[in-house]
FITI-529734 format. One record per residue (C-alpha): residue in three letters; x, y negated, z negated; chain. Coordinates in nm, 3 decimals, padded with zeros to 5 digits, m for minus. Each point is the difference from the previous one (the first is absolute). Layout:
N
["Ala", [X, Y, Z], "A"]
...
This chain:
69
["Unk", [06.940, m11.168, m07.270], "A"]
["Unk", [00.288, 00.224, m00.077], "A"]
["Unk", [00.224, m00.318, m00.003], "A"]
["Unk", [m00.194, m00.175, m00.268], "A"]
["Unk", [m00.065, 00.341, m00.241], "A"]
["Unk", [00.389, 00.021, 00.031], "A"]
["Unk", [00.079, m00.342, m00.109], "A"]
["Unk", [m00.241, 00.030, m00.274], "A"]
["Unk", [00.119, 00.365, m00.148], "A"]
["Unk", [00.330, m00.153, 00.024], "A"]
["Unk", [m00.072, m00.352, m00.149], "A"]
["Unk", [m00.173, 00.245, m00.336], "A"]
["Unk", [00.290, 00.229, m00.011], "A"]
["Unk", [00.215, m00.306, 00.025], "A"]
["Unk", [m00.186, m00.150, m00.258], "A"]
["Unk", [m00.041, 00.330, m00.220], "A"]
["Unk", [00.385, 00.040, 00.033], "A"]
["Unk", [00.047, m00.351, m00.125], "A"]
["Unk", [m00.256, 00.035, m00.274], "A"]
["Unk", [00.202, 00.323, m00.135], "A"]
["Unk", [00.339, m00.107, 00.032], "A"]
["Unk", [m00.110, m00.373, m00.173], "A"]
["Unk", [m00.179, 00.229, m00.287], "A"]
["Unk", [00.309, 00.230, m00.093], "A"]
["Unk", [00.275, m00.287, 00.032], "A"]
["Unk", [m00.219, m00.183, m00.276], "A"]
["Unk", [m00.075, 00.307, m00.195], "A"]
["Unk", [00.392, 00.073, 00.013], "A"]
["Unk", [00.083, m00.342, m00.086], "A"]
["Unk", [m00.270, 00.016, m00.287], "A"]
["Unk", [00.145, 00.354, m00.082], "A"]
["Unk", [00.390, m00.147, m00.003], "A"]
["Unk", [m00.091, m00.330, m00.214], "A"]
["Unk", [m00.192, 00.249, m00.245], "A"]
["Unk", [00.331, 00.204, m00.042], "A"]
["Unk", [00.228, m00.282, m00.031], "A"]
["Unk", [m00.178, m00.195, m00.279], "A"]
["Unk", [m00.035, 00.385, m00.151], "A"]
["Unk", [00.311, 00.043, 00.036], "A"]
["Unk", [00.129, m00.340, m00.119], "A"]
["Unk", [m00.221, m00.005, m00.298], "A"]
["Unk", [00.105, 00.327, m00.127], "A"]
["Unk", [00.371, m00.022, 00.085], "A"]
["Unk", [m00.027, m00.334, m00.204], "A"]
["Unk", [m00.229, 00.155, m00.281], "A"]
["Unk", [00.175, 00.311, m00.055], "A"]
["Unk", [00.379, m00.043, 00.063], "A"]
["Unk", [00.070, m00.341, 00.048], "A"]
["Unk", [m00.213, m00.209, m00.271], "A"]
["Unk", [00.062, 00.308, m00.309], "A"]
["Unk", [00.356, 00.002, 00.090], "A"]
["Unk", [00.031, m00.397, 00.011], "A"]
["Unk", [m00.241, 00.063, m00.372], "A"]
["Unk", [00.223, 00.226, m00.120], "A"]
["Unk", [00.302, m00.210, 00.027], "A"]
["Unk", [m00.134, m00.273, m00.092], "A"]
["Unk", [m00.135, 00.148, m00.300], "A"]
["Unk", [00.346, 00.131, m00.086], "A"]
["Unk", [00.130, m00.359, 00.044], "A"]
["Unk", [m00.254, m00.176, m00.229], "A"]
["Unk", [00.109, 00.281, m00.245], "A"]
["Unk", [00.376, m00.088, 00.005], "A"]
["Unk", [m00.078, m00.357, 00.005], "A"]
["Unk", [m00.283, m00.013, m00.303], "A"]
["Unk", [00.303, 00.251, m00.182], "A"]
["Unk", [00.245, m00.254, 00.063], "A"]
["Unk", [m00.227, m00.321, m00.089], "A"]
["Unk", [m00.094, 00.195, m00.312], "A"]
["Unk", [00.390, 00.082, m00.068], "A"]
């Protein structure tokens, strides 16, 4: 009897353990895709794509100055 409720605590805290660690690796790899993209899309919004904008509004300015010259 003690043999079997053994085997069975430890097959649920095995499983419980299993359940937990399976449940925080995907909410960390939910969490760390979430930041990425964040951080991808706003790196790209914010610096990258204005300051590509901005110089290649400058360009088109020199260029339409010089097509009109």
């Amino acid at each position: 009897m003690m043999t079997t409720k053994m085997m069975m605590m430890m097959m649920m805290r095995m499983m419980a353990m299993m359940t937990m660690i399976m449940m925080r690796m995907l909410m960390m790899m939910l969490m760390l895709l979430l930041m990425m993209r964040r951080r991808r899309r706003m790196r790209r919004r914010r610096r990258r794509r204005r300051r590509r904008r901005r110089r290649r509004r400058r360009r088109n300015r020199i260029s339409d100055e010089q097509h009109l010259i």
